[in-house]
FISEFI-636315 format. One record per atom (N, C-alpha, C): residue number from 1; residue in one letter; x, y, z; atom name. Coordinates in pm, 1 decimal, decimal comma, m for minus. Each point is the difference from the previous one (the first is absolute). Example, Ala and Ser with C-alpha at 12.3 -4.5 7.8 and 13.67 -1.06 7.14 Angstrom:
<nodes>
> 1_A_1319,0_m569,0_780,0_N;
> 1_A_m89,0_119,0_0,0_CA;
> 1_A_90,0_120,0_0,0_C;
> 2_S_m35,0_105,0_m72,0_N;
> 2_S_82,0_119,0_6,0_CA;
> 2_S_m77,0_109,0_73,0_C;
</nodes>
This chain:
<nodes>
> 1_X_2041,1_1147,5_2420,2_N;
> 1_X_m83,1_10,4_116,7_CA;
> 1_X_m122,9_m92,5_m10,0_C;
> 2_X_m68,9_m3,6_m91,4_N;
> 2_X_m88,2_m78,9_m53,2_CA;
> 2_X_0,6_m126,7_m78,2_C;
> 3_X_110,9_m30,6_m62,6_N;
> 3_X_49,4_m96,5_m23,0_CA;
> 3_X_m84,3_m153,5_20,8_C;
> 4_X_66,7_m14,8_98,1_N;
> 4_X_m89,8_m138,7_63,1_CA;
> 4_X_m99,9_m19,9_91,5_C;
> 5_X_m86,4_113,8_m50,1_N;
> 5_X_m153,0_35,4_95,2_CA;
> 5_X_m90,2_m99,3_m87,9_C;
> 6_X_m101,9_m21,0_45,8_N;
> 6_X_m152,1_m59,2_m38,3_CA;
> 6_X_m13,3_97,2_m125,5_C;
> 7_X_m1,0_105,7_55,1_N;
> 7_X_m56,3_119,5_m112,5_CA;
> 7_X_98,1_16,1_m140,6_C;
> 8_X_118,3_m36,1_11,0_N;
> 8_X_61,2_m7,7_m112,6_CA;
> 8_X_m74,4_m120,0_m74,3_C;
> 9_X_12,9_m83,7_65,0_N;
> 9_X_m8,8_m133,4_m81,2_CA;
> 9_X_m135,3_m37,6_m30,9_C;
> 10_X_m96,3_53,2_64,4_N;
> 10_X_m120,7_34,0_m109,3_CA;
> 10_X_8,1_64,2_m94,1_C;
> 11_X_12,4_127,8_54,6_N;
> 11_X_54,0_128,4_m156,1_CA;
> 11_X_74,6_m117,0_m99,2_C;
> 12_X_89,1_m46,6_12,4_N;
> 12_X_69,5_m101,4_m109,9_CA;
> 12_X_m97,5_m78,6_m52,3_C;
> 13_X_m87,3_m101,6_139,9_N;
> 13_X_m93,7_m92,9_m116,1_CA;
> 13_X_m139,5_80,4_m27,1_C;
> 14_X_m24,1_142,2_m33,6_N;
> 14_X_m79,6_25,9_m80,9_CA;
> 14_X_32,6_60,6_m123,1_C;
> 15_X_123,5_68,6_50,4_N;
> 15_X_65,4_8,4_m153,8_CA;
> 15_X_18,7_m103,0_m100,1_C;
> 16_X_42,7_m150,6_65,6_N;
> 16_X_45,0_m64,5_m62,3_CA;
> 16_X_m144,9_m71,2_m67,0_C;
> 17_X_m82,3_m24,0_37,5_N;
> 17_X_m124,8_m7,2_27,5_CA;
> 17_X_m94,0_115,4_m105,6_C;
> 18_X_16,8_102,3_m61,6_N;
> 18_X_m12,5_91,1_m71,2_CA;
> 18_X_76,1_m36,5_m123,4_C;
> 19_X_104,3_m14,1_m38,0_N;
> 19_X_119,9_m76,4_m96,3_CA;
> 19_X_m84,2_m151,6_m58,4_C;
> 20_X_m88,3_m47,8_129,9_N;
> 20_X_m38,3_m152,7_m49,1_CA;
> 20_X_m151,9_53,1_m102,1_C;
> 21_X_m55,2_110,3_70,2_N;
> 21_X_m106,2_m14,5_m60,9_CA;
> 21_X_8,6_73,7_m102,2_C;
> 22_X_108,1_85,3_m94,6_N;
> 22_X_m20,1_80,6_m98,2_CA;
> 22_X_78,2_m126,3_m100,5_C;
> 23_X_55,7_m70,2_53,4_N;
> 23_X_40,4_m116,3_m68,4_CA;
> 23_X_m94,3_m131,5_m39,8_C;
> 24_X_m71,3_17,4_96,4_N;
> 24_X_m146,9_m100,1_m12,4_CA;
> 24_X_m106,5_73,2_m122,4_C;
> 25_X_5,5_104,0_0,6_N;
> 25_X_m43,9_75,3_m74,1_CA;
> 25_X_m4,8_m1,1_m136,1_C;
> 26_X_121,7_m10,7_m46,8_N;
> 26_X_76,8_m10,0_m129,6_CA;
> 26_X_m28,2_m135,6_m48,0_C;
> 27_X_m7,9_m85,3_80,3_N;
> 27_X_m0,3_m194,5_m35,8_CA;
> 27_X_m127,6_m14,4_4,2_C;
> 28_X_m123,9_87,6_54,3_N;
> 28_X_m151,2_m22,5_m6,3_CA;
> 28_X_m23,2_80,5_m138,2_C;
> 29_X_65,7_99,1_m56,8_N;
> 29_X_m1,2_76,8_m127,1_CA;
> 29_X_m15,5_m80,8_m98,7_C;
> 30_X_118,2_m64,5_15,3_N;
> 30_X_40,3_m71,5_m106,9_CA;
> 30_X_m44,3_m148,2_m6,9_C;
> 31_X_m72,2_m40,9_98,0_N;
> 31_X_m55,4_m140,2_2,9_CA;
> 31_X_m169,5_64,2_m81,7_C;
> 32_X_m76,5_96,6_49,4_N;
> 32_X_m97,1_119,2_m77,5_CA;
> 32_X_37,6_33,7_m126,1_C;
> 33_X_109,0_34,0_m41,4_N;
> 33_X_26,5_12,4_m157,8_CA;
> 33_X_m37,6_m123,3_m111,0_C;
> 34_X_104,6_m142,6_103,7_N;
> 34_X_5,7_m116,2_m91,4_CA;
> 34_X_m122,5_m88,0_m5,7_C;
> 35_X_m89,9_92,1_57,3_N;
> 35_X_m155,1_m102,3_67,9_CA;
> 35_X_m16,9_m67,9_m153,8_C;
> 36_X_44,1_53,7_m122,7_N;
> 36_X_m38,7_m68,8_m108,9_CA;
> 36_X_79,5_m53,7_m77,0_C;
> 37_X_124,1_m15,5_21,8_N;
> 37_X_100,2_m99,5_m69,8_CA;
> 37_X_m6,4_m101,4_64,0_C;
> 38_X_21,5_m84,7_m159,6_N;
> 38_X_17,4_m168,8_16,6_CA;
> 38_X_129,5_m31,5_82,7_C;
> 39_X_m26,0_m109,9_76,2_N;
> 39_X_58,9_m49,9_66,0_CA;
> 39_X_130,9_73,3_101,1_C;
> 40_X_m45,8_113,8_21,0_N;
> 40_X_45,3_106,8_112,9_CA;
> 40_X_m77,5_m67,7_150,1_C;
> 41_X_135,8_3,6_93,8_N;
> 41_X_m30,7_m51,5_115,0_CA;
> 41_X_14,3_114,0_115,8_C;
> 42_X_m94,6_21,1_87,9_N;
> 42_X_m1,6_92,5_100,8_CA;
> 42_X_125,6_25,7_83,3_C;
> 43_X_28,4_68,5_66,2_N;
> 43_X_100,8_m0,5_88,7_CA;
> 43_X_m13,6_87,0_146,4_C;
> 44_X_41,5_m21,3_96,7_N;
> 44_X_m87,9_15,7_135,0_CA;
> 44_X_137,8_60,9_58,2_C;
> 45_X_3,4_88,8_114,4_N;
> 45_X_123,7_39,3_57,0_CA;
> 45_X_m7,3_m51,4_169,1_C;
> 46_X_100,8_m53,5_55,6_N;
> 46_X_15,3_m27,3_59,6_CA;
> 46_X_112,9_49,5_116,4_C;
> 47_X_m77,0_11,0_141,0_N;
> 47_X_110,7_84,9_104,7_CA;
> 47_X_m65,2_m23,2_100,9_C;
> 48_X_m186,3_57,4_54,2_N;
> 48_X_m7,5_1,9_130,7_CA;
> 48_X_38,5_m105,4_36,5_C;
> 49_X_0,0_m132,8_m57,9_N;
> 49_X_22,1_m180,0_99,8_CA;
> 49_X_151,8_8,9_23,9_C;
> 50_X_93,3_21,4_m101,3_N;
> 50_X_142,6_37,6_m4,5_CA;
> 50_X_4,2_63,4_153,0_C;
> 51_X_m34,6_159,8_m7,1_N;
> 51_X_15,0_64,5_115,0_CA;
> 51_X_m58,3_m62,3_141,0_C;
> 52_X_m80,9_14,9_m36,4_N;
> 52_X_m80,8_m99,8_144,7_CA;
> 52_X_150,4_m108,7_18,9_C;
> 53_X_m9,2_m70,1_m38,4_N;
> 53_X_108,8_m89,5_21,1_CA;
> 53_X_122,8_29,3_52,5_C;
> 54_X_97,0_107,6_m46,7_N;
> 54_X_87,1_74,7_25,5_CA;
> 54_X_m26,7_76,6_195,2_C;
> 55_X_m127,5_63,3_17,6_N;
> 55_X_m25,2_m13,3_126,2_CA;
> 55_X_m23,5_m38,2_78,6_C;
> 56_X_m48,5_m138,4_m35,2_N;
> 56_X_m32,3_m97,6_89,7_CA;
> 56_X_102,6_m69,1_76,5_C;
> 57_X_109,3_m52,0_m135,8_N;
> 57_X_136,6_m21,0_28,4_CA;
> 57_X_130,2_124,1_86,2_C;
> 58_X_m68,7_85,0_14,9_N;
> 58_X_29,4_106,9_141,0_CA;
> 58_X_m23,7_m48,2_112,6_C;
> 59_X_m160,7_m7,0_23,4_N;
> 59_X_6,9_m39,9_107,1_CA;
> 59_X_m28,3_m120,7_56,4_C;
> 60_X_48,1_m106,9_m118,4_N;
> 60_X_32,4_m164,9_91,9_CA;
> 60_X_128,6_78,1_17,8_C;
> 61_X_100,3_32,2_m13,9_N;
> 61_X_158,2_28,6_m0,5_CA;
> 61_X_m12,7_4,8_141,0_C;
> 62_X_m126,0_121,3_57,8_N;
> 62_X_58,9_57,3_118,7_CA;
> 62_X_m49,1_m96,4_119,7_C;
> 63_X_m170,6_m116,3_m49,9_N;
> 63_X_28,9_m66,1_26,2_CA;
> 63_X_28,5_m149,1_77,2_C;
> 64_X_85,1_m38,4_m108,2_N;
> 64_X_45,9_m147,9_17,1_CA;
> 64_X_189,6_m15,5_m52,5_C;
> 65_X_8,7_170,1_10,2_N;
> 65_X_150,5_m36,8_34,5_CA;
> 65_X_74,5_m86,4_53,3_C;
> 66_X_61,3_m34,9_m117,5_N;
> 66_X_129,1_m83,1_123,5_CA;
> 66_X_144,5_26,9_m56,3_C;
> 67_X_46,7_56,9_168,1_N;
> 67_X_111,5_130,9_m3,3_CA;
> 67_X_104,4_m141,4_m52,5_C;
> 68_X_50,8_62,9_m103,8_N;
> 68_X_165,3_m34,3_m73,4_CA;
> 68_X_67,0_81,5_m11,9_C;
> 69_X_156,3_m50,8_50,4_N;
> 69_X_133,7_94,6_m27,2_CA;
> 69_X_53,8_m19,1_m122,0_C;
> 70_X_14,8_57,2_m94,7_N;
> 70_X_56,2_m10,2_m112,2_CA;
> 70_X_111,6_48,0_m23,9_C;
> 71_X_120,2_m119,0_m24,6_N;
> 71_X_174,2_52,4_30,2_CA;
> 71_X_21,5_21,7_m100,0_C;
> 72_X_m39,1_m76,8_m111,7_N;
> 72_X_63,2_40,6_m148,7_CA;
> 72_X_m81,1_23,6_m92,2_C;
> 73_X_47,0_84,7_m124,3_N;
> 73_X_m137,5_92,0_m58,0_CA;
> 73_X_m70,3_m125,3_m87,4_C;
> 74_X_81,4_m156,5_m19,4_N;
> 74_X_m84,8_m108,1_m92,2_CA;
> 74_X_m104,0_m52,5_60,8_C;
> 75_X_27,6_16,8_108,7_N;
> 75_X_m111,8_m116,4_149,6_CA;
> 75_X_m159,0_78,5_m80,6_C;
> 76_X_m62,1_m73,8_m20,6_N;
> 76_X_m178,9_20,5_m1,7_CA;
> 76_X_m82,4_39,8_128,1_C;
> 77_X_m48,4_89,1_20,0_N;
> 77_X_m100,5_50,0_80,5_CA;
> 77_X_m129,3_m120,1_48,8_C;
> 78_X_m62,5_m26,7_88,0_N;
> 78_X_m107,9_m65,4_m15,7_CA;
> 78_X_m85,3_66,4_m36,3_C;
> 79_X_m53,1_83,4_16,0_N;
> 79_X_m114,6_99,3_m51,1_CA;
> 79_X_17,0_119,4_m22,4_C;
> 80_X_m22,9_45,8_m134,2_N;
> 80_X_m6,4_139,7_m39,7_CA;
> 80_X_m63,3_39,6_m69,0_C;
> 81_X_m90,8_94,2_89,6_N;
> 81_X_m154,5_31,9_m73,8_CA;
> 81_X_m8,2_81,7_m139,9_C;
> 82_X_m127,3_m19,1_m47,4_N;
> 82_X_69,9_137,9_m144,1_CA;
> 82_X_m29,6_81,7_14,4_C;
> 83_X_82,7_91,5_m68,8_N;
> 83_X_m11,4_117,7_15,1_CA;
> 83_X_m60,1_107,9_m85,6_C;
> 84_X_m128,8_42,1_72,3_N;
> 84_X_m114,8_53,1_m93,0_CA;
> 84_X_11,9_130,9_m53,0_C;
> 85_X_134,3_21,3_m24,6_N;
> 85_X_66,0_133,1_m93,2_CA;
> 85_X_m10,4_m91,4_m140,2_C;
> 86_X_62,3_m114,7_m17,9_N;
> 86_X_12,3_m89,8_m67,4_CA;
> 86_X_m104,9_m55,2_m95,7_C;
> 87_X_m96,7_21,0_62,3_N;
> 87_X_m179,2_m14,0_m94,9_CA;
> 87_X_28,8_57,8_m113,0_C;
> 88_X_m16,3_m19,1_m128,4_N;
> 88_X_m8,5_67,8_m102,8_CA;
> 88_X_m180,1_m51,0_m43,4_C;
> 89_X_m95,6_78,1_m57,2_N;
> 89_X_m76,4_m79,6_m120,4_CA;
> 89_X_31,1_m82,8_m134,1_C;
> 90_X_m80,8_m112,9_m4,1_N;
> 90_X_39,5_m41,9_m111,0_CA;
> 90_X_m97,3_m37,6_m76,4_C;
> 91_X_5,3_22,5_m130,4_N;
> 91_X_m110,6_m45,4_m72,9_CA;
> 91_X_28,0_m160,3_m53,0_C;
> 92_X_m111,4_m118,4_30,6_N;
> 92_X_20,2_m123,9_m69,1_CA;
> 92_X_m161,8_17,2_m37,1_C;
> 93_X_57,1_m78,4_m143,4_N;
> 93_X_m91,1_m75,2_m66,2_CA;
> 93_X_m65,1_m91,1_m6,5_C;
> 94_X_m108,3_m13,5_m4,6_N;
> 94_X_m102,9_m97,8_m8,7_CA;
> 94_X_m34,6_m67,1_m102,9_C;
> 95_X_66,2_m103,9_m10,1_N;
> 95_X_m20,6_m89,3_m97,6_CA;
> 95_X_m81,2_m138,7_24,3_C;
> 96_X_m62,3_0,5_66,8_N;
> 96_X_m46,7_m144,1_30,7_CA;
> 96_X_m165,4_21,0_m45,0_C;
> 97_X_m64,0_120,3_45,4_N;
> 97_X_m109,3_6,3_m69,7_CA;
> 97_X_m58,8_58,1_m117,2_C;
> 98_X_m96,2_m48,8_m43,8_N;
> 98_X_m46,2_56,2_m110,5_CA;
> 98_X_m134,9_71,1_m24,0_C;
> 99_X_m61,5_105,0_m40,0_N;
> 99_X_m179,3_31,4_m0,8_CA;
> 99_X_m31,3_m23,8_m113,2_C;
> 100_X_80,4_m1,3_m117,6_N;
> 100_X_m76,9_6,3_m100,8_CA;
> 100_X_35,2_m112,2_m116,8_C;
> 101_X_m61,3_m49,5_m95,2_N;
> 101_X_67,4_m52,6_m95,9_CA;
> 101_X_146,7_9,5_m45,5_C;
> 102_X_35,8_112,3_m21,9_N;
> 102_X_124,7_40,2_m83,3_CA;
> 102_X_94,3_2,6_149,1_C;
> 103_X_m6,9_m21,8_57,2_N;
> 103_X_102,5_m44,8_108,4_CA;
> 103_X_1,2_123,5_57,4_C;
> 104_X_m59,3_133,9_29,3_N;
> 104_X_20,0_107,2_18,3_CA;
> 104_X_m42,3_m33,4_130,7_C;
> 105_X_24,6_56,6_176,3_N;
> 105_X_m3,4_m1,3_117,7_CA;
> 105_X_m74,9_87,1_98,2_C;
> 106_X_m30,7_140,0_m94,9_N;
> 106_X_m49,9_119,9_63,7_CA;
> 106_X_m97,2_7,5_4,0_C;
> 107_X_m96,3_m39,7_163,9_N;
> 107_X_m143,4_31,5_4,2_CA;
> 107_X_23,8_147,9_m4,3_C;
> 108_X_m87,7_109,8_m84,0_N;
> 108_X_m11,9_140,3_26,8_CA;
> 108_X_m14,7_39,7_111,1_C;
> 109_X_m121,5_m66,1_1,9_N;
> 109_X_m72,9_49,6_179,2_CA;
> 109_X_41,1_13,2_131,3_C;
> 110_X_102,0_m122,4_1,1_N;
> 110_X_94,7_m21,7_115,5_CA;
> 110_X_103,2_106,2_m25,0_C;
> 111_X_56,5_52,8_m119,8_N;
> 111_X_113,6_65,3_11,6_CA;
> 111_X_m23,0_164,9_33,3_C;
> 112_X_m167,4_42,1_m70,8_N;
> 112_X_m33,3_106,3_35,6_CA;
> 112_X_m51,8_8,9_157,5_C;
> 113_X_m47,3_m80,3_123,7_N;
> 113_X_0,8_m5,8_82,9_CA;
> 113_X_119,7_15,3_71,9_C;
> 114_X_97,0_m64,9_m36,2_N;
> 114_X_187,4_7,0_69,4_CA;
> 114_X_11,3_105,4_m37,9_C;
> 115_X_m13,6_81,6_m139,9_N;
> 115_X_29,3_152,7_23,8_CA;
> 115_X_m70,7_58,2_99,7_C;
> 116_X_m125,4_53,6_25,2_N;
> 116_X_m73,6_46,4_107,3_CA;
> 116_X_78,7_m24,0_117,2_C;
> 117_X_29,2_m119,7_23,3_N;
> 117_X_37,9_m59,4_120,6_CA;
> 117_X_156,6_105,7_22,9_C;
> 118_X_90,1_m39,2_m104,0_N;
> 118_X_114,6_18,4_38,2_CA;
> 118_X_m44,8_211,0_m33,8_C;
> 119_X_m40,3_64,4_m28,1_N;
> 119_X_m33,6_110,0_9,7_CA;
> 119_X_m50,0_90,3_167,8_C;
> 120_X_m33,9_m131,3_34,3_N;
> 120_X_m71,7_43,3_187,6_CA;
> 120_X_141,6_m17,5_44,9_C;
> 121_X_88,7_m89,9_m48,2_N;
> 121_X_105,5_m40,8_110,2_CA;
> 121_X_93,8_140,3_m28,3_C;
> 122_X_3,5_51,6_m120,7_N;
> 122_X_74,8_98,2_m14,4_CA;
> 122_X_m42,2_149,7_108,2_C;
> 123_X_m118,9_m37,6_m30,7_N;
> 123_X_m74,7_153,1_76,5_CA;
> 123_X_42,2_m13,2_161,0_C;
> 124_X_m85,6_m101,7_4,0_N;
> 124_X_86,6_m37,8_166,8_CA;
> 124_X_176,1_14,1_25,5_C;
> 125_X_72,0_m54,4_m76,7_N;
> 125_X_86,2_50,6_35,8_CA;
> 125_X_114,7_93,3_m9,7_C;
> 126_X_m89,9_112,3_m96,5_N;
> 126_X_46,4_117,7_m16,2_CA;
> 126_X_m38,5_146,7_132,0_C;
> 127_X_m128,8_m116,5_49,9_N;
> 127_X_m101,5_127,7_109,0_CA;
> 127_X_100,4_m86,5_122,0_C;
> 128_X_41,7_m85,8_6,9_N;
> 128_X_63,8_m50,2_131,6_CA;
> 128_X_172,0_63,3_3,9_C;
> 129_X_47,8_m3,7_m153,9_N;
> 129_X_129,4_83,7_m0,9_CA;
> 129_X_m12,2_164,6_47,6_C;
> 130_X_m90,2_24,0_m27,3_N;
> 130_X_m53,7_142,2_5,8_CA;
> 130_X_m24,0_41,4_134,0_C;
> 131_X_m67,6_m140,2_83,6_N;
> 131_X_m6,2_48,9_127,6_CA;
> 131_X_180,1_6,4_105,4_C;
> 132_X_28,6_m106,2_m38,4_N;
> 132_X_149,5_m14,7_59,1_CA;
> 132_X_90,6_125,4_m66,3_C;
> 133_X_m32,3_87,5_m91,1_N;
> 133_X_89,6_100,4_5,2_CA;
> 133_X_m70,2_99,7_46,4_C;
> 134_X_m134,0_59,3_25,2_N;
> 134_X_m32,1_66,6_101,5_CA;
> 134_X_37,6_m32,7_161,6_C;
> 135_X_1,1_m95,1_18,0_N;
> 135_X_65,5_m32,3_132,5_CA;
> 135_X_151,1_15,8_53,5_C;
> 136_X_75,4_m46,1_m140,5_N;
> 136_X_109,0_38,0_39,9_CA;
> 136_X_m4,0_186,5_m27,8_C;
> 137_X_m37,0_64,4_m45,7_N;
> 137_X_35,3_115,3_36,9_CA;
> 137_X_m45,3_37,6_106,1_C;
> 138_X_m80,1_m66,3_76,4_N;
> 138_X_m76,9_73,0_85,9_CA;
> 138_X_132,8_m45,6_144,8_C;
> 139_X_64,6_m58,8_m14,8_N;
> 139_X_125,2_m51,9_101,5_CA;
> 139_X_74,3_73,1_m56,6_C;
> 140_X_44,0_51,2_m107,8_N;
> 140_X_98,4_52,7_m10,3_CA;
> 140_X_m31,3_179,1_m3,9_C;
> 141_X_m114,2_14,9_45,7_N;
> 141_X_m44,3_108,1_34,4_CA;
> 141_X_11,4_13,2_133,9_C;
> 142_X_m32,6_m88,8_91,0_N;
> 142_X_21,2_36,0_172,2_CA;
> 142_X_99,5_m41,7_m8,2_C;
> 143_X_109,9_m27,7_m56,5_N;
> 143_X_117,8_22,0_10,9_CA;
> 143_X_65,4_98,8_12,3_C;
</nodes>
């Protein structure tokens, strides 16, 4: 019934979105642990630009379509947007810079700020999941 509503597919990208930041979490830990090994290089996670991208490529699809019949399953599509189920996070490494002598990468300061940071994004979107399931009961109550 809900399926292919707005409201599903938020509920999805805050879940999924929740998944990014307990995962962001873990890679700001551990970039905070290695703040003092030699030649340990930071590593950063990467998704909102991914995702953004993935929706954007929605809606050029809808548009600058251009309608094709496709007879056989080899023929290529002209455009096919991605599909932002498909987003995974990923953690890459940063190797190009350096802060310190010993080749080590981790400003502290910056990484204890990205925690803070990624800590609000969690709160927010645990109080925004929170609101979308009060709502849905509240429909499935005047129901």
């Amino acid at each position: 019934m809900f399926e292919k509503t707005h409201f599903m597919k938020t509920q999805y990208l805050l879940e999924k979105g929740l998944e990014t930041v307990m995962f962001r979490r873990r890679v700001i830990a551990d970039n905070i642990a290695n703040a003092d090994v030699p030649h340990f290089k930071r590593s950063e996670v990467l998704f909102e630009e991914m995702l953004r991208r993935a929706i954007e490529s929605e809606k050029t699809e809808k548009l600058n379509a251009v309608p094709t019949k496709i007879t056989h399953e080899r023929h290529i599509e002209f455009f096919k947007p991605l599909d932002y189920r498909a987003v995974q996070p990923k953690a890459h490494i940063d190797y190009l810079t350096t802060m310190r002598a010993d080749g080590n990468n981790v400003d502290i300061e910056k990484e204890v700020a990205l925690a803070s940071q990624n800590q609000m994004q969690y709160a927010i979107m645990v109080d925004r999941l929170n609101q979308n399931i009060r709502q849905l009961n509240m429909v499935m109550r005047l129901a």
